[in-house]
N, C-alpha and C positions, 0 to 999 in steps of 0.2 A: 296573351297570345304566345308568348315565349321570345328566344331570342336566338339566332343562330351567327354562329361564324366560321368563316375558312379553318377548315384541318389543316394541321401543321405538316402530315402526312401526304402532301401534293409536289405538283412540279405542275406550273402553268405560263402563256405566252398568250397574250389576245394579240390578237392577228384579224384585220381588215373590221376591227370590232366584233370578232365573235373570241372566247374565251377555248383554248386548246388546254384539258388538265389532264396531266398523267396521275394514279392513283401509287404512291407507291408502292404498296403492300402487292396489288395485284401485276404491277404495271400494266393497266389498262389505260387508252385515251379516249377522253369522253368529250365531244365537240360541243358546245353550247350556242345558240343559237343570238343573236341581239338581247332579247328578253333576258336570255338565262343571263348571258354576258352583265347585264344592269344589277340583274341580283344577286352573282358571284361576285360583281366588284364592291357593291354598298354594302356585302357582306367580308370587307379586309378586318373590320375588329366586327366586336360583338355588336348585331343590329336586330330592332324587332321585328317580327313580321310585320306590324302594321306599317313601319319606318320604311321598309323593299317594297312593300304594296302602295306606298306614296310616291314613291321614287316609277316605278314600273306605269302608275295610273299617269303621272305629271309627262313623263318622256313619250309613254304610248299614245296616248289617249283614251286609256282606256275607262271605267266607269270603276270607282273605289273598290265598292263591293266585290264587285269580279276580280280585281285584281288580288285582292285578299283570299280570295278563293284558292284563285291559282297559285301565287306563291306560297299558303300552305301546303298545296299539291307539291308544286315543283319543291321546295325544301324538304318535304318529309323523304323524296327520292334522291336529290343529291347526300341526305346522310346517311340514306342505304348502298351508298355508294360508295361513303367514305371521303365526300367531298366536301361536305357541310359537317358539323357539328352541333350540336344545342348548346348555350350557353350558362342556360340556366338548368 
């Protein structure tokens, strides 16, 4: 599946549990929502997607498969962002 982790290129502050990250190449702030927040923080070193989609199905409730979905989703966008990176 691959494996992503935090860019070293950020500045962040989770704040009431949701994740606030400045980019800093662009200086943009990108608000993250609970979910993202789960999978921006299991992602502090390098983690699989299946490992964020365990974490995101165990905390939400949500059904494995789906969650695997989506955090393929959401990760492919936080590294076009410049928030994520792949690790592998």
């Amino acid at each position: 599946m691959g494996r992503v982790r935090r860019s070293s290129r950020i500045a962040f502050r989770t704040i009431d549990g949701e994740a606030a990250i400045v980019t800093v190449d662009d200086r943009k702030l990108h608000m993250l929502n609970q979910v993202g927040t789960v999978i921006f923080e299991t992602a502090a070193a390098p983690t699989s997607l299946e490992d964020l989609a365990t974490a995101v199905a165990a905390e939400f409730e949500v059904a494995p498969d789906r969650a695997g979905v989506d955090c393929r989703t959401f990760c492919d966008e936080l590294v076009k962002r410049k928030i994520l990176e792949w690790a592998d």
